[in-house]
C-alpha positions as CSV (number, residue, x, y, z in Angstrom):
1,X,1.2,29.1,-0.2
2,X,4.1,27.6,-2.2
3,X,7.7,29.6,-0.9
4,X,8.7,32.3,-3.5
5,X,12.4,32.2,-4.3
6,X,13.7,34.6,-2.0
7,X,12.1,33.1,1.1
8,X,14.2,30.0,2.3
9,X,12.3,26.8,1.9
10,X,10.6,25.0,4.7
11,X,12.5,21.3,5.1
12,X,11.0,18.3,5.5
13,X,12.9,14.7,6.3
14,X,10.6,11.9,5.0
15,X,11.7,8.3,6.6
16,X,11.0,5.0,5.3
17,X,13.0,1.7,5.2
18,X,11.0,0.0,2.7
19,X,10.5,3.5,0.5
20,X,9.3,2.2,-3.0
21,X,7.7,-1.1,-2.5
22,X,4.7,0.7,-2.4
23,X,3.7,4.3,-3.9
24,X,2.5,5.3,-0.5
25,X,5.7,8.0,0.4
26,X,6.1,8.9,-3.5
27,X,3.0,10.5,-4.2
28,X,3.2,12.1,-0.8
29,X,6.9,14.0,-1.3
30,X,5.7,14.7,-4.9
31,X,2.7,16.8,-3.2
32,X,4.8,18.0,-0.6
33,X,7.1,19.3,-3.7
34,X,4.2,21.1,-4.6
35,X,3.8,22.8,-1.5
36,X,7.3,24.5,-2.4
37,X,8.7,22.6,0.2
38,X,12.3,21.1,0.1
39,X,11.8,17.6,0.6
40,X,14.3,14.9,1.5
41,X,13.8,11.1,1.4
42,X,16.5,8.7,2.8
43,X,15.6,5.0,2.9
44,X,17.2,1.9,3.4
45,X,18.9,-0.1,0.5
46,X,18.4,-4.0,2.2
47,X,18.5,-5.8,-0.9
48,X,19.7,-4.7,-4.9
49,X,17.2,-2.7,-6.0
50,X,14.5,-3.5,-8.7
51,X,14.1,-1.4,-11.7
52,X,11.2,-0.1,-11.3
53,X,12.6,1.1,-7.8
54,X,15.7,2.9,-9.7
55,X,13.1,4.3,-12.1
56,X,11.2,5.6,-9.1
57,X,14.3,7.6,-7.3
58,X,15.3,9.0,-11.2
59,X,11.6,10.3,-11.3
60,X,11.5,11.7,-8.0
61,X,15.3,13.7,-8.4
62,X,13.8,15.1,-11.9
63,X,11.3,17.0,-9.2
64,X,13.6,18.2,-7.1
65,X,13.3,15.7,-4.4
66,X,16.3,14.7,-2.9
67,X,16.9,10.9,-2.2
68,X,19.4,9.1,0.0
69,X,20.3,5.7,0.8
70,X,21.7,3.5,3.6
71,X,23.3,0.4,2.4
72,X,23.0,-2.6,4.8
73,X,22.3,-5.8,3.6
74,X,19.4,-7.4,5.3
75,X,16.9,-9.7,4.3
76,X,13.0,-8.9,4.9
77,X,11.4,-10.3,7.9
78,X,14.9,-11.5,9.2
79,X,12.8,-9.7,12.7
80,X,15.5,-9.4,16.1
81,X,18.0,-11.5,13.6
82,X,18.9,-8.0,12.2
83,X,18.7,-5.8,15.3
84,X,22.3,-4.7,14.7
85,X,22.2,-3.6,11.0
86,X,18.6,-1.8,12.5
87,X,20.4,0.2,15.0
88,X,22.9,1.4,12.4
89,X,19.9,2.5,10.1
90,X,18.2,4.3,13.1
91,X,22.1,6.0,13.8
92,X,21.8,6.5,9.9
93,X,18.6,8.8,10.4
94,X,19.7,10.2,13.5
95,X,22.8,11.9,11.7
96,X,20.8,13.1,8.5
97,X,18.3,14.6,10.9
98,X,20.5,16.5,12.9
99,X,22.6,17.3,9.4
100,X,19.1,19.1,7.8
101,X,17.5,19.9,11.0
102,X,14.0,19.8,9.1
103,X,11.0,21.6,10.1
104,X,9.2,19.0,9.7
105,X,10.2,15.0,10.0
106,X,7.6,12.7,8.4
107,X,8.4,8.9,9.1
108,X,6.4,6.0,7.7
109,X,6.1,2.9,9.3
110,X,7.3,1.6,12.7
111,X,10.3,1.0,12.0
112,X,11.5,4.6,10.9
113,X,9.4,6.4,13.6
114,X,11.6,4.8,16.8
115,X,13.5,7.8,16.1
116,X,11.1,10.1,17.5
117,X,11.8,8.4,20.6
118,X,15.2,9.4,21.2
119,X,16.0,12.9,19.5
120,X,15.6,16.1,20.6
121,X,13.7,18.1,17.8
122,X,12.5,22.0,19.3
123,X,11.4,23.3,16.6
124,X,10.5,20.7,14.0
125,X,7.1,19.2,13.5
126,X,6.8,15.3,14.1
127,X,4.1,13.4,11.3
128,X,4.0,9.3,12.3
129,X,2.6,7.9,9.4
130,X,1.1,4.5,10.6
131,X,0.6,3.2,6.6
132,X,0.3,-0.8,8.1
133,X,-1.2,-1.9,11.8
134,X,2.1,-4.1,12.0
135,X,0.3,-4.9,15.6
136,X,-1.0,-7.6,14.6
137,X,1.5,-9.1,12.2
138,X,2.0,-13.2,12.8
139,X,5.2,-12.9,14.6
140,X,7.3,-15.9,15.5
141,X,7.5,-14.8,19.1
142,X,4.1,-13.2,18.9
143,X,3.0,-13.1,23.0
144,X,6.1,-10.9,23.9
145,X,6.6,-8.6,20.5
146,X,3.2,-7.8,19.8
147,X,2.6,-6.1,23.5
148,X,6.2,-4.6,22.8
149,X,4.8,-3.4,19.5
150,X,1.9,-1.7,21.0
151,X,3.9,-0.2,23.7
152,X,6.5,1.3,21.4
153,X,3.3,2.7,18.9
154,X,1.8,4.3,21.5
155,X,4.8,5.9,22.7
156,X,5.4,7.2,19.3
157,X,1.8,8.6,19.2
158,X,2.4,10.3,22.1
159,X,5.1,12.1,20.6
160,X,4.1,13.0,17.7
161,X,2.4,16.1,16.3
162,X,0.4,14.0,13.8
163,X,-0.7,10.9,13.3
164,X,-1.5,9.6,9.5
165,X,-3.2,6.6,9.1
166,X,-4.7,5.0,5.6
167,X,-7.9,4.2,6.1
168,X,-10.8,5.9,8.5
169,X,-11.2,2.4,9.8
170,X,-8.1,2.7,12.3
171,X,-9.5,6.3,13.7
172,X,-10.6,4.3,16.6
173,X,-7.4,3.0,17.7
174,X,-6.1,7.0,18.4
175,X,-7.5,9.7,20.1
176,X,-6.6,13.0,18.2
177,X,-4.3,14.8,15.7
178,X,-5.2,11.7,13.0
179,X,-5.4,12.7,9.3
180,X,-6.2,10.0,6.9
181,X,-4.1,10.0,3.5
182,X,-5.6,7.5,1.6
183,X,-3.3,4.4,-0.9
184,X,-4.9,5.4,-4.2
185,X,-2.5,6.3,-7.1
186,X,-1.6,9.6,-7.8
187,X,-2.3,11.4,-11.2
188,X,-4.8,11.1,-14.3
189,X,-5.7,7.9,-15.8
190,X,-8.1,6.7,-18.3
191,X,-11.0,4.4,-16.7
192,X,-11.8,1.8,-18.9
193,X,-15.6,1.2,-16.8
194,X,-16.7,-2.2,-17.7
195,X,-15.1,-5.5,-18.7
196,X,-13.6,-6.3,-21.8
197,X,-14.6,-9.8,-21.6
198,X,-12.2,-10.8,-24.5
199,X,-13.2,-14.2,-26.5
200,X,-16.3,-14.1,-24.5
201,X,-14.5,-15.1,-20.9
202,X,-14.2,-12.5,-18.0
203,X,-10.2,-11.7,-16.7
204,X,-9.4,-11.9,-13.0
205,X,-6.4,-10.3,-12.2
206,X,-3.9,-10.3,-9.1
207,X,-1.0,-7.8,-8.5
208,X,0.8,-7.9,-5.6
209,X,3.4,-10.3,-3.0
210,X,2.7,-13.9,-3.6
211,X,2.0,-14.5,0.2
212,X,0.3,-17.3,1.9
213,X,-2.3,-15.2,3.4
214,X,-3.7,-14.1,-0.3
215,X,-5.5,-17.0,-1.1
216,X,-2.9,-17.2,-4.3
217,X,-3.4,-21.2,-4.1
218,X,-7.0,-20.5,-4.3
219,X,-6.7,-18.6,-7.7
220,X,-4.2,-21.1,-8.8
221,X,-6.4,-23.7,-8.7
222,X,-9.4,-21.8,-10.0
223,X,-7.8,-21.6,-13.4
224,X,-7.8,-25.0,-14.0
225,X,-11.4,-25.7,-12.9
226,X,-13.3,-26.6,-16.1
227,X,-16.9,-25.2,-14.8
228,X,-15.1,-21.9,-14.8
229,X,-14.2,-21.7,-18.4
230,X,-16.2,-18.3,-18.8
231,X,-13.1,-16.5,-16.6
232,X,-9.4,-16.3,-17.7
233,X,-7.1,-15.8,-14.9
234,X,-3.6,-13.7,-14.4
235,X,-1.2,-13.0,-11.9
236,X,1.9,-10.5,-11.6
237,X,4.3,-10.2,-8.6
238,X,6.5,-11.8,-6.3
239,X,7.3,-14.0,-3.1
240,X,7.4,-17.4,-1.0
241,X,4.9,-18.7,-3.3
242,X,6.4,-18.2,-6.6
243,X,7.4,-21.6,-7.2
244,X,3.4,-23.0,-6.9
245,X,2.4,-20.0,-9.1
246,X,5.1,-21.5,-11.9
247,X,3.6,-25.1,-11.8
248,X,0.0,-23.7,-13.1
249,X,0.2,-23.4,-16.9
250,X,-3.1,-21.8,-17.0
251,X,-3.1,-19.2,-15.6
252,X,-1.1,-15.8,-16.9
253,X,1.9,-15.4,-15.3
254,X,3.5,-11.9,-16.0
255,X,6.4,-11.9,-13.2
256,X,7.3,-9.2,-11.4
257,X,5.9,-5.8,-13.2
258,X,6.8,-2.1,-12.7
259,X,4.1,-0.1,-10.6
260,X,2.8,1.5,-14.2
261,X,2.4,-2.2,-15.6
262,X,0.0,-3.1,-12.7
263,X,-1.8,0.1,-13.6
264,X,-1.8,-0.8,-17.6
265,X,-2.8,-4.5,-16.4
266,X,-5.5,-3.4,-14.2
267,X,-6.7,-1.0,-17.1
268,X,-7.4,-4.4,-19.1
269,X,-9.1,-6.6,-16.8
270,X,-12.8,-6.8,-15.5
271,X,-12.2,-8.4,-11.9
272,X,-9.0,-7.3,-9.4
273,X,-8.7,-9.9,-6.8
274,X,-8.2,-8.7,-3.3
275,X,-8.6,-12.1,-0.9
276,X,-7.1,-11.5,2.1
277,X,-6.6,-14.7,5.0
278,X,-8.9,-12.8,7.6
279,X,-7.9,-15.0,10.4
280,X,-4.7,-13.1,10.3
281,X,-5.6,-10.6,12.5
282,X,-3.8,-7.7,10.3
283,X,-6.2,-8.6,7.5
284,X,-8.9,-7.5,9.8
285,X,-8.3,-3.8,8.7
286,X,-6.8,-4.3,5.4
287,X,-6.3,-1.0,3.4
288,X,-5.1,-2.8,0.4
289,X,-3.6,-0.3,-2.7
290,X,-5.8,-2.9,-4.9
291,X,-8.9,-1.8,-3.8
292,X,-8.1,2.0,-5.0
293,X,-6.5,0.9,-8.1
294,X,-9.2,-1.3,-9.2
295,X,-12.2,1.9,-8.1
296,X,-10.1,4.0,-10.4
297,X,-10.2,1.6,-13.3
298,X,-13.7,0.9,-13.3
299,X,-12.9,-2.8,-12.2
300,X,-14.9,-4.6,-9.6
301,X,-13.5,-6.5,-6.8
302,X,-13.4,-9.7,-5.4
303,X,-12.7,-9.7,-1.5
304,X,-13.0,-11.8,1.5
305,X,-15.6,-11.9,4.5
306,X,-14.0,-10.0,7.6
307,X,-11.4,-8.2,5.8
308,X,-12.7,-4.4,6.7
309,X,-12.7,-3.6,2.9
310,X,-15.5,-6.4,2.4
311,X,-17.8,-3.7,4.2
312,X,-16.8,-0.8,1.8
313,X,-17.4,-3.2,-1.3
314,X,-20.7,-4.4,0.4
315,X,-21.9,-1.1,1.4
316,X,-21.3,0.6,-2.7
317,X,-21.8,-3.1,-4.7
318,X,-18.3,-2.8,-5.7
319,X,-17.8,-6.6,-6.8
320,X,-18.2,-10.1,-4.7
321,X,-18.0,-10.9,-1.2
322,X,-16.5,-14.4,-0.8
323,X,-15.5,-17.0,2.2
324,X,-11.8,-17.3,2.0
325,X,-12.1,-20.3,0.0
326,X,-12.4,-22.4,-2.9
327,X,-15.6,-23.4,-2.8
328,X,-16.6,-20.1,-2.0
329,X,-15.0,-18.0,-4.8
330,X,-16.0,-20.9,-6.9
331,X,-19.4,-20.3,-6.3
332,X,-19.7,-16.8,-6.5
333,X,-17.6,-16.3,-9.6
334,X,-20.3,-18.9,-11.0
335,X,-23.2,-16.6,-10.3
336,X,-21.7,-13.6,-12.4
337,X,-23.3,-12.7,-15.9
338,X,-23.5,-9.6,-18.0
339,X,-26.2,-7.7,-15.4
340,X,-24.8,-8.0,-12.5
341,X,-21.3,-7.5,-13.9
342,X,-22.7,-4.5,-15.7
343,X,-24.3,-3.3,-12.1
344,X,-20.9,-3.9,-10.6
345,X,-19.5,-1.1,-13.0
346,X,-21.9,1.7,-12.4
347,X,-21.3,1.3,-9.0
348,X,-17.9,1.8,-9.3
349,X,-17.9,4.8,-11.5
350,X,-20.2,6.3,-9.0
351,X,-17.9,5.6,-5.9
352,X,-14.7,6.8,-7.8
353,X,-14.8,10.7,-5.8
354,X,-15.3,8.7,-2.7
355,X,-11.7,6.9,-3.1
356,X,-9.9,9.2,-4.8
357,X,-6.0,10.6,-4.5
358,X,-7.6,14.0,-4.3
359,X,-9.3,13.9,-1.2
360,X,-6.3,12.9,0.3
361,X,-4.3,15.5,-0.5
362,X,-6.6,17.7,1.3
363,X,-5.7,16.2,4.5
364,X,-2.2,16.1,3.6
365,X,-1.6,19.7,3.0
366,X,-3.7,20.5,5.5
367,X,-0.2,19.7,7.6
368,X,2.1,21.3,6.2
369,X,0.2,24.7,5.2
């Protein structure tokens, strides 16, 4: 039950260096909020923020949560380069826990969850929220971090009270205490079920990091195929691979978009794009935020063999199952017409409960109540 006003309010610390590059620890201290618990994010400002982020932290202070920063510049995936503006973000959350002495401390990610390791916390309530299984990440000096990695994880199980993970997939890697908070967005949207198929040609649409693991060369190259000339093809993000995307004039390039744009884009397509490089082993258990925006829209997918989510789309008829390929995608994309795409749809709509924000929440308050 939510805290009347004379009772003081339960406290919880939520920790992540990377905050709003994904929704993932918004639409958690927004339920939390809910709860009628005082919530407090602090993250860590590496690089200027984006808009959209700003936008994000105005939205989340309008609720009441409270938001603070650490400045350190650092660039992303800089690894052991940055171990000393790392230790200053860990002193950074040290102090602001012992400043709020929370009842509960809820840290997402690796990174923000060493800190269970070395404080002293009685009273409060310890949630490591595992949202990626860095584990299996291609390191540069993979044979002596990953070990370290797993070493370091399992320590922070150990000391936690609960462990949240974002998929049911990676129950098997823990033993107890695991509640699963799913990546799908949080609040009411309009499904638009079915394609719009505009001038007679089916959209295929990507949102995300242009990263050499998401077959973005693939798509690339698939616009300008002539036996393809029944599909359109768009794109929207950011990355290493920006400067390929910018030499292919056919397909839609929209940049990097606010978090509601990729909704509003996804809205309007017929086909999300979710290819994942499985012979990168983190792939193997990919819990991709695509997937649940696209069941939400009404959109089917189009996912690689070996990818974990290839099993879910399999098992409901969610979209195409492709080879991480060209020829394969090719292929495949070349077998769809109006039937199957229309069989694609109803299986979608039907899945929608399965995927949804609200089960999640279940297993989130379940937590803190």
């Amino acid at each position: 039950m939510p805290a009347s006003n004379k009772e003081q309010k339960r406290t919880v610390l939520m920790i992540r260096s990377s905050a709003f590059k994904t929704q993932r620890l918004v639409k958690q201290a927004l339920e939390l909020t809910k709860l009628g618990l005082r919530v407090r994010v602090i993250f860590w400002e590496r690089v200027l923020l984006h808009e959209s982020e700003v936008l994000i932290i105005d939205m989340l202070r309008s609720k009441g949560v409270e938001v603070h920063r650490f400045i350190g510049s650092a660039e992303y995936g800089t690894g052991i380069k940055s171990i000393v503006k790392r230790t200053a973000w860990l002193r950074f959350v040290f102090d602001e826990i012992k400043l709020m002495n929370p009842d509960f401390i809820h840290a997402i990610d690796l990174d923000s969850s060493l800190i269970f390791l070395v404080i002293k916390c009685r009273k409060c309530v310890i949630v490591a929220d595992f949202a990626d299984y860095i584990e299996d990440y291609a390191y540069k000096f993979s044979l002596v971090l990953r070990p370290l990695i797993r070493i370091l994880t399992f320590l922070v199980y150990k000391r936690s009270d609960y462990v949240v993970l974002p998929s049911s997939e990676r129950k098997k890697f823990y033993m107890k205490r695991v509640y699963v908070v799913n990546n799908a967005p949080k609040g009411s949207y309009v499904a638009n079920d079915g394609g719009f198929k505009r001038e007679g040609r089916w959209s295929v649409l990507y949102c995300g990091t242009y990263g050499k693991d998401r077959a973005i060369d693939i798509l690339c190259a698939l616009s300008e195929d002539v036996e393809l000339d029944k599909f359109r093809f768009e794109i929207a993000g950011w990355g290493e691979l920006q400067s390929l995307v910018d030499r292919y004039s056919k397909i839609q390039n929209y940049g990097h978009i606010t978090y509601l744009s990729v909704l509003e884009k996804t809205q309007n397509t017929d086909f999300v794009y979710c290819v994942y490089d499985p012979l990168i082993p983190v792939n193997r258990f990919a819990d991709p935020n695509k997937f649940y925006e696209a069941v939400l829209m009404g959109k089917p997918l189009i996912v690689a063999k070996g990818t974990g989510i290839d099993l879910i789309v399999e098992k409901y008829g969610l979209g195409l199952v492709v080879d991480y390929s060209f020829s394969s995608v090719k292929a495949q994309l070349k077998l769809v017409n109006d039937q199957m795409y229309a069989e694609f749809v109803q299986n979608v709509r039907k899945a929608r409960p399965i995927f949804s924000w609200a089960e999640s929440v279940k297993s989130l308050v379940s937590i803190y109540q």
